[in-house]
C-alpha positions as CSV (number, residue, x, y, z in Angstrom):
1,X,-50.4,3.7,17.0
2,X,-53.1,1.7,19.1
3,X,-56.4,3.1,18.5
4,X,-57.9,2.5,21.8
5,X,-56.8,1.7,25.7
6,X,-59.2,-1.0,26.6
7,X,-62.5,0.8,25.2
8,X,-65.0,-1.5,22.6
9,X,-64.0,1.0,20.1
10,X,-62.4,1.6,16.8
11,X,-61.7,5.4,16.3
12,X,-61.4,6.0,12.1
13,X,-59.2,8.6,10.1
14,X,-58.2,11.6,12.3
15,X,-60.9,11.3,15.3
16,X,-59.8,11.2,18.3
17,X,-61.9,10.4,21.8
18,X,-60.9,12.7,24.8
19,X,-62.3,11.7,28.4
20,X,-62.4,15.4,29.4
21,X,-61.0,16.7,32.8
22,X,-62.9,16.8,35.9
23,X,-63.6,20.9,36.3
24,X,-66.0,21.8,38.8
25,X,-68.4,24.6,37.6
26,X,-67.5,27.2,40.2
27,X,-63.8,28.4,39.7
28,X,-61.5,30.5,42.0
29,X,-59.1,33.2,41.0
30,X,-56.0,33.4,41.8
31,X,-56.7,35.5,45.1
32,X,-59.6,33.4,46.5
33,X,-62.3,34.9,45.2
34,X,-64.8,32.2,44.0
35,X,-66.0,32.9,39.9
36,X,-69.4,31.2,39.8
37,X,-70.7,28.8,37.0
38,X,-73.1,31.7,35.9
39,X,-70.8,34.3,35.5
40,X,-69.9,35.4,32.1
41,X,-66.9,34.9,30.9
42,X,-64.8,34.4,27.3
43,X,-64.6,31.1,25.2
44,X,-62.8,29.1,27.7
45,X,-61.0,26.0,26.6
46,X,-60.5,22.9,28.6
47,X,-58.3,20.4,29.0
48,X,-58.9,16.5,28.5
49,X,-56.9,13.3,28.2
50,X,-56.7,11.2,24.9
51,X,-57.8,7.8,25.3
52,X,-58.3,6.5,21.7
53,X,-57.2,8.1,18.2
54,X,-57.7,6.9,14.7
55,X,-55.3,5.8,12.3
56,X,-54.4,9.2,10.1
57,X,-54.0,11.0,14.0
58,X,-50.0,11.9,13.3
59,X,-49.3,14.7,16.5
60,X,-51.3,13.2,19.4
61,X,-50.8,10.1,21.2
62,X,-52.9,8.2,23.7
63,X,-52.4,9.4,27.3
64,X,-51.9,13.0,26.1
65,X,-53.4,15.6,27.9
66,X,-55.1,18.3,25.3
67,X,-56.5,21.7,25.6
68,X,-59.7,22.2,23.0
69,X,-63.1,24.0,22.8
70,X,-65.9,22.4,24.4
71,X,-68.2,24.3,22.3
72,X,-67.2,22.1,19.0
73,X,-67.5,18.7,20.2
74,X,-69.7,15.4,19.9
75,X,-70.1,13.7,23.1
76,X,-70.7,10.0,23.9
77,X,-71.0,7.7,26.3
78,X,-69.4,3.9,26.9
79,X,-69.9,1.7,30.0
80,X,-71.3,4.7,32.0
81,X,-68.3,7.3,31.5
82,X,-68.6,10.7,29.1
83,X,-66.5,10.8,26.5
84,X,-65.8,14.1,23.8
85,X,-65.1,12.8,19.7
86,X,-62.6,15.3,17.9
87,X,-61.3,15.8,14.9
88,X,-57.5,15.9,15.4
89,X,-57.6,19.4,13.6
90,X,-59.8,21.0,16.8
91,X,-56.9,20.4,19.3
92,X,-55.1,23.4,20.2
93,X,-52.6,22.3,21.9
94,X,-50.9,19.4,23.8
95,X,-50.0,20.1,27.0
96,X,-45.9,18.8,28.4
97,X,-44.8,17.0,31.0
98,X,-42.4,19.1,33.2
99,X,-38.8,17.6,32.6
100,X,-39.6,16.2,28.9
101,X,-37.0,17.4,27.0
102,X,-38.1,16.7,23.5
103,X,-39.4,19.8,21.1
104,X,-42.9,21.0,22.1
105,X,-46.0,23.3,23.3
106,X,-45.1,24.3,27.1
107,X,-48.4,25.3,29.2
């Protein structure tokens, strides 16, 4: 597996580097009503896309889009973008393309 998709980086054993997705700190429910970045809410998890993994990484891939806890990460920064490390062990689950018929998590 290629440990990296263009970035000067060299992920080791089961790390893997997430660029997390774009979520705006004001949410909406699903009848309108606008949730604001203060309220309080649950552990929420987000969702982020896998851009570089380590060698011993054996269930995710690069370009696979993962749901994890933003309150266990390590965050860095290369060439002006934010990055979140992992250990492959704090994914919860790998989100599946509609129409992909192999074996997996559906969200």
């Amino acid at each position: 597996m290629p440990d990296s998709a263009g970035l000067p980086i060299r992920m080791l054993h089961d790390r893997i580097l997430v660029q997390p997705g774009r979520e705006s700190g004001e949410r909406k429910s699903r009848a309108g009503i606008v949730i604001p970045a203060t309220a309080a809410v649950g552990r929420r998890l987000g969702w982020g896309e896998v851009v570089a993994a380590g060698p011993h990484v054996r269930q995710v891939s690069l370009g696979d889009m993962i749901l994890f806890d933003p309150e266990d990460r390590a965050e860095v920064e290369f060439e002006g973008s934010a990055y979140t490390l992992l250990r492959e062990r704090d994914v919860h689950a790998i989100g599946q393309q509609a129409g992909d018929e192999s074996t997996g998590l559906y969200l």
